[in-house]
N, C-alpha and C positions, 0 to 999 in steps of 0.2 A: 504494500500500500504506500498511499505518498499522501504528505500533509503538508500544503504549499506555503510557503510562509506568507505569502502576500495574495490579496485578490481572489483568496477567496472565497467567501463568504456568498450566497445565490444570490440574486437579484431580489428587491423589497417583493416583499408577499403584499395582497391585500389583506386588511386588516380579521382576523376571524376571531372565534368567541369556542372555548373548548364543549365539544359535543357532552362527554361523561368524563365520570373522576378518572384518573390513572394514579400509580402509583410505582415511581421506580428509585432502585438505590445503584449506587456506583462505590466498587472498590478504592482505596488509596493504598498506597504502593511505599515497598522500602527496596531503592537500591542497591545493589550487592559492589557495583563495581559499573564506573562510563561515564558518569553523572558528573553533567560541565560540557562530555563532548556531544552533547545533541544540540548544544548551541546553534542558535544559525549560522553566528557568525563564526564558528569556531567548524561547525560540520561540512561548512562549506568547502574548508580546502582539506582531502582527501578523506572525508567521513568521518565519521562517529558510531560510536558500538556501545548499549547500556545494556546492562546485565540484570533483572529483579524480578520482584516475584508481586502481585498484586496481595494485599493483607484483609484479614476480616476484618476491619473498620469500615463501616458503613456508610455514606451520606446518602438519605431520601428527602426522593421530592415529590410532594404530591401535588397535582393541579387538579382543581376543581371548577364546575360553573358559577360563575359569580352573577351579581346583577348588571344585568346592561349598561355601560356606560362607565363602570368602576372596574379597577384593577386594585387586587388586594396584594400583599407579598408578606411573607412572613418569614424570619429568621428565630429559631428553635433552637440556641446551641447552647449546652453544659459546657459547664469551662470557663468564664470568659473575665474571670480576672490577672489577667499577664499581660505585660508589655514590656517595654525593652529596659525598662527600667528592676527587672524583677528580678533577675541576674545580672551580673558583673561580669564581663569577660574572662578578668584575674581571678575572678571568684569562687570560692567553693560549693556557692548553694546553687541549685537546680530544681526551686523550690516546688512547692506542691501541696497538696491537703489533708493527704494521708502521710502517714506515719511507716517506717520501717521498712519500703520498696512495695506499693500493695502491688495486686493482682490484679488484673484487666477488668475483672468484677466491681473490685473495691474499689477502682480510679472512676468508673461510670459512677459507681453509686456518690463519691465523692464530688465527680461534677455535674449531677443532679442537683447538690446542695447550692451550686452556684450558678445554677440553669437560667437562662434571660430569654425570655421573648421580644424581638423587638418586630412592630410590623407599621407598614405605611399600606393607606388607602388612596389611591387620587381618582380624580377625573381619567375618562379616556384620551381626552383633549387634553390635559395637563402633559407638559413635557416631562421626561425621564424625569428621574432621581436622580441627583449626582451622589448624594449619600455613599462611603465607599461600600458601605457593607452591602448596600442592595445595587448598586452600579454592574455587577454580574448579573441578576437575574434580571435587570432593566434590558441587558444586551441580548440573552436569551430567548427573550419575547421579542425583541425588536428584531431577530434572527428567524425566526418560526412564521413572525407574522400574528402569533397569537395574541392578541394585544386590548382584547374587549369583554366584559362579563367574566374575569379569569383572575382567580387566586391560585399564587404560587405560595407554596410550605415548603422549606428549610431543614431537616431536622437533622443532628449533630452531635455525638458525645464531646468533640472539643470544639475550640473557639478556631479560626483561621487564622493561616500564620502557623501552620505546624509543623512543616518542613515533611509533609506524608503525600502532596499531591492531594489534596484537599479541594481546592477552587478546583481545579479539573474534573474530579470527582462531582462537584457540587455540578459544574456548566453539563458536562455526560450526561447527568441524571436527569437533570432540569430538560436540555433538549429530549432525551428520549420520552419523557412522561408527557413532554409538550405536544410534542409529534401522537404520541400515541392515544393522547384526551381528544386529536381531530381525527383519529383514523388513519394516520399518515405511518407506515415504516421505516425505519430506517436501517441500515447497513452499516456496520462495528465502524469500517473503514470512513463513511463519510460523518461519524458522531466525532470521533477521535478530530478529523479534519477541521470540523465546523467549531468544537471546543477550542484548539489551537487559535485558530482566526481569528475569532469572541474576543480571547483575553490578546492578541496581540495588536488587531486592528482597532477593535470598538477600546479595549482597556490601556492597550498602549503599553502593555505588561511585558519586558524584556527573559521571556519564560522560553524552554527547550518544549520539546514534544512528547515527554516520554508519558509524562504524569497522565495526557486524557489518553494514550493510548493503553496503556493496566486499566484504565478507567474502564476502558470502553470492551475488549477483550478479557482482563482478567488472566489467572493461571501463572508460570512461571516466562519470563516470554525474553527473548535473545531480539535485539530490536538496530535495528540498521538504519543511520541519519547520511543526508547529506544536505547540497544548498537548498533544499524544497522541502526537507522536513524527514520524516519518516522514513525512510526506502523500501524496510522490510521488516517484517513479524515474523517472528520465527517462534514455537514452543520449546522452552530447553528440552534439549536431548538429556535422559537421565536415565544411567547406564546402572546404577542400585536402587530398588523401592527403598531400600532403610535408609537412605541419603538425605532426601528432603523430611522426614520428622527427627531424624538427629540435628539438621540444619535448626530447624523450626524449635526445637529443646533448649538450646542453647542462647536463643535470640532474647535478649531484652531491649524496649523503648524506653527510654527515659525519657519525662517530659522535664525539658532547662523549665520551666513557665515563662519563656521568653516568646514573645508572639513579632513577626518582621513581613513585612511583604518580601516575595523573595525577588520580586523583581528591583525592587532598593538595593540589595542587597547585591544581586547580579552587575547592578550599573554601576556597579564602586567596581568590580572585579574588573584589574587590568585586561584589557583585551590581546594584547600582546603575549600578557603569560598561559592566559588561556590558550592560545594557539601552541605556545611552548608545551604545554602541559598533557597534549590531546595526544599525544603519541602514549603516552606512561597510562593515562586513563585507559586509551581503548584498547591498550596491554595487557590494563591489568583486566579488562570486560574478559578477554579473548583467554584469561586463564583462568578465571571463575566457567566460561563455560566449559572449558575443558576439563575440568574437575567434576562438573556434572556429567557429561559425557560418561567420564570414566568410572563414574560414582566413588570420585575420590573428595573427602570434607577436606583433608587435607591443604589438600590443592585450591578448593573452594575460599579454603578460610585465607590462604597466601595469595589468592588472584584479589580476595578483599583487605586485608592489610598493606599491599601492594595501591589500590586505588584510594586508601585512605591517608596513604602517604603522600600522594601526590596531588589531592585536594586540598591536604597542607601546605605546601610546597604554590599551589596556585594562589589561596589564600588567607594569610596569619591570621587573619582579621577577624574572618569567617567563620575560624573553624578551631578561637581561641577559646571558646566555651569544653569542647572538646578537649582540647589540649591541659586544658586546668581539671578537666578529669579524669583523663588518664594519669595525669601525678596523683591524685588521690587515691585513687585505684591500682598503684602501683605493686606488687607483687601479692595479690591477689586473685591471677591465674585469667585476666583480662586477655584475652588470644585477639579479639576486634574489637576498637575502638574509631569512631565515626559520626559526626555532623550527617543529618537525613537532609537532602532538598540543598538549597542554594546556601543553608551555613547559616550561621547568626543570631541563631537562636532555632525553636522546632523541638524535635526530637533525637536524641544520640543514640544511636543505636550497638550495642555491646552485643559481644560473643563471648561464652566462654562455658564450660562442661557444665551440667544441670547440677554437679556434687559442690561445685563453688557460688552458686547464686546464692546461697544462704550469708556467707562472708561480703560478696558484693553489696547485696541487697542491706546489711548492715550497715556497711561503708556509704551508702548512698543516704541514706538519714532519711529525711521527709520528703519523700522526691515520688512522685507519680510514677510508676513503671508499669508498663504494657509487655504483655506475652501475644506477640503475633502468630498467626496462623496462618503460613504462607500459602499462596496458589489459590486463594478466591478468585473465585466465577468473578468476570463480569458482567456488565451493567444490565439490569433485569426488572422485569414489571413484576412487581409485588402484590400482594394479595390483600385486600381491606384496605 
C-alpha cells in the first residue's frame, strides 16, 4: 500500500447527516525498532523500515444521529492530569496515581478517578472548532462529509500525548465508524491513507505513517516507507509460537505522566541527524525482524537495544526522560530500555525477564505501568 504524503485527501463531499449508530475502536501501537525513519523527510532518500506490533489499548468512537442542524462531539478520556510540567527530564519521577508499578487493571481503574468529559455542540453553519482537542475530529467530519444531525464520542483510558499512536488511532476509528453510520466501506489501505492526510494536511502535524497504519491493520506488521509514505505491509514472519508471548511477558509501559504533541517535538528534531540516523534505525528494524523470523528473543531484544540507541544518538533531548531511567534502573536486569513515539514524554517502554519485574516495579515507585498484549486486531465495528 502507499500513503501519499500530500494531496491526498478526496475531493469535498456534500454535506450528509449519519443514517444509524456505529461503533468502532482502533489499536495503538509500540515500536520494537525504525521509528524516526518513516519520516517523510527522512524516508525519502532510500527508505525506511518500522518494526511493531499493534497493542490492546483501545480508542472508540461512536457516531450517532443527532438533530438536524447541530453537530455534537465529545471527548471521554481517563487520565488527563499530565503535562510537560509533570516530569523533569533530569528527573526521577514518572509520576502516576497508583502506587508500586500497578497493573493494566489498576492504571484504568486509576484513570477512571481522573476521567473528564469535555464536549462542544455548534451550529451546522458555525465554522470548525479550532479547540486543539476537538480540531481532529472537526477534520474527520470535514473529510467524510458527515457534517449534519451527527455526534461524535471519544472514549479513552488515557489522555493524548502518549507517545502509543493514539490520535491515529482516534482519526482510524472516527473515519471508519463515520463511513460506516452512512453505509459507506472502507479499505484498511485507504483508512490508514486518509488518517495520514487528516493530521498532516488539515492538522499541519509533522507525524510519520506508521501509527494509522497498526491503527488500521492491526497484528504484528514489518512496514516499508518511502517519499509517499507507506510502501509496504508486510505480517512479521515468526519462525517460534512461544516467541511472541515471551516477547509480550516481559514488556512493561511506563507512563513518564508527561503528555507532548509529538509533532512539537519532531520539529525540534534536527533534520540533518535524522537523515544520519536512518541507516542505524532501519538496521536495527531489519534485525528485530530477523529474530522473528528465526524465533530468536535474542536477536529480537538486540535488533531493539540497537534502535534505542540510536534514537538517543538522534535525540538527547527526547529521549532524556528515558535516559534518567535507565540510571535508576541500573542493575536490575533492565535488557530494553526506550522512549515510545517521537520522545519527550509518553510512554517508556522496558524489557526484561517476568522473574525481575517484581524489583523493577519497586524501583519504579508511583509510576503507572501497563502490561501490553501484542498483535491486536485492527480497526473494527463494535457491538452496542
Amino acid at each position: 500500500m502507499s500513503t501519499p504524503c500530500a494531496a491526498s485527501l478526496s475531493a469535498p463531499r456534500s454535506l450528509r447527516s449519519p443514517l444509524w449508530r456505529a461503533a468502532a475502536s482502533a489499536p495503538m501501537r509500540v515500536s520494537f525498532a525504525g521509528g524516526g525513519s518513516d519520516l517523510p523527510g527522512v524516508a525519502r532518500q532510500d527508505g525506511g523500515r518500522v518494526v511493531g506490533a499493534a497493542v490492546d489499548l483501545r480508542i472508540r468512537v461512536i457516531v450517532e444521529p443527532f438533530d438536524r442542524g447541530w453537530v455534537r462531539m465529545e471527548l471521554a478520556a481517563r487520565g488527563q492530569a499530565t503535562s510537560a510540567e509533570g516530569a523533569e527530564a533530569g528527573g526521577a519521577t514518572a509520576g502516576g496515581a497508583t502506587a508500586g508499578g500497578a497493573t493494566a487493571g489498576d492504571a484504568a481503574a486509576s484513570d477512571a478517578k481522573a476521567g473528564a468529559l469535555r464536549v462542544i455542540t455548534r451550529r451546522r453553519s458555525d465554522p470548525p472548532r479550532d479547540d486543539l482537542a476537538f480540531r481532529l475530529l472537526e477534520a474527520t467530519l470535514a473529510a467524510t462529509g458527515v457534517g449534519d444531525g451527527v455526534a461524535l464520542r471519544v472514549e479513552t483510558e488515557m489522555s493524548p500525548g502518549a507517545g502509543l499512536g493514539g490520535s491515529a488511532s482516534a482519526a482510524v476509528a472516527a473515519l471508519f465508524a463515520l463511513r460506516a453510520a452512512v453505509g459507506e466501506a472502507a479499505a484498511l489501505e485507504e483508512l490508514a491513507r486518509e488518517a495520514v492526510a487528516i493530521e498532516r494536511e488539515r492538522l499541519f502535524n509533522a507525524c510519520g505513517a506508521q501509527d494509522q497504519v497498526f491503527a488500521a491493520f492491526g497484528g504484528l506488521l514489518d512496514l516499508a516507507f518511502d517519499a509517499r509514505g507507506c510502501s509496504g505491509v508486510r505480517p512479521l514472519a515468526i519462525g517460534c509460537p512461544d516467541l511472541v508471548p515471551a516477547l509480550s511477558a516481559g514488556l512493561l509501559l511506563v507512563d513518564t505522566a508527561v503528555r507532548r504533541v509529538s509533532g512539537e517535538v519532531l520539529d525540534r528534531v534536527d533534520a540533518g541527524a535524522a537523515c544520519d540516523a536512518k541507516a542505524e534505525l532501519v538496521a536495527a528494524a531489519g534485525e528485530v525482524a530477523r529474530g522473528f523470523e528465526l524465533g530468536s528473543l535474542a536477536l529480537v531484544l538486540s535488533g531493539m537495544r540497537r534502535g534505542a540507541a540510536a534514537k538517543v544518538r538522534l535525540s538527547a533531548t527526547a529521549s532524556a526522560i528515558a535516559v534518567s531511567l535507565q540510571r535508576r534502573l541500573d542493575g536490575l536486569g533492565v535488557e530494553v530500555l526506550r522512549m515510545c513515539g517521537a520522545g519527550g514524554g509518553g510512554h517508556i517502554v522496558l524489557w526484561a525477564p517476568p522473574e525481575r519485574h517484581a524489583r523493577i516495579l519497586d524501583a519504579l515507585g508511583p509510576c503507572l505501568v501497563r502490561r501490553p498484549a501484542l498483535g491486536a486486531p485492527g480497526v473494527r465495528l463494535d457491538p452496542g
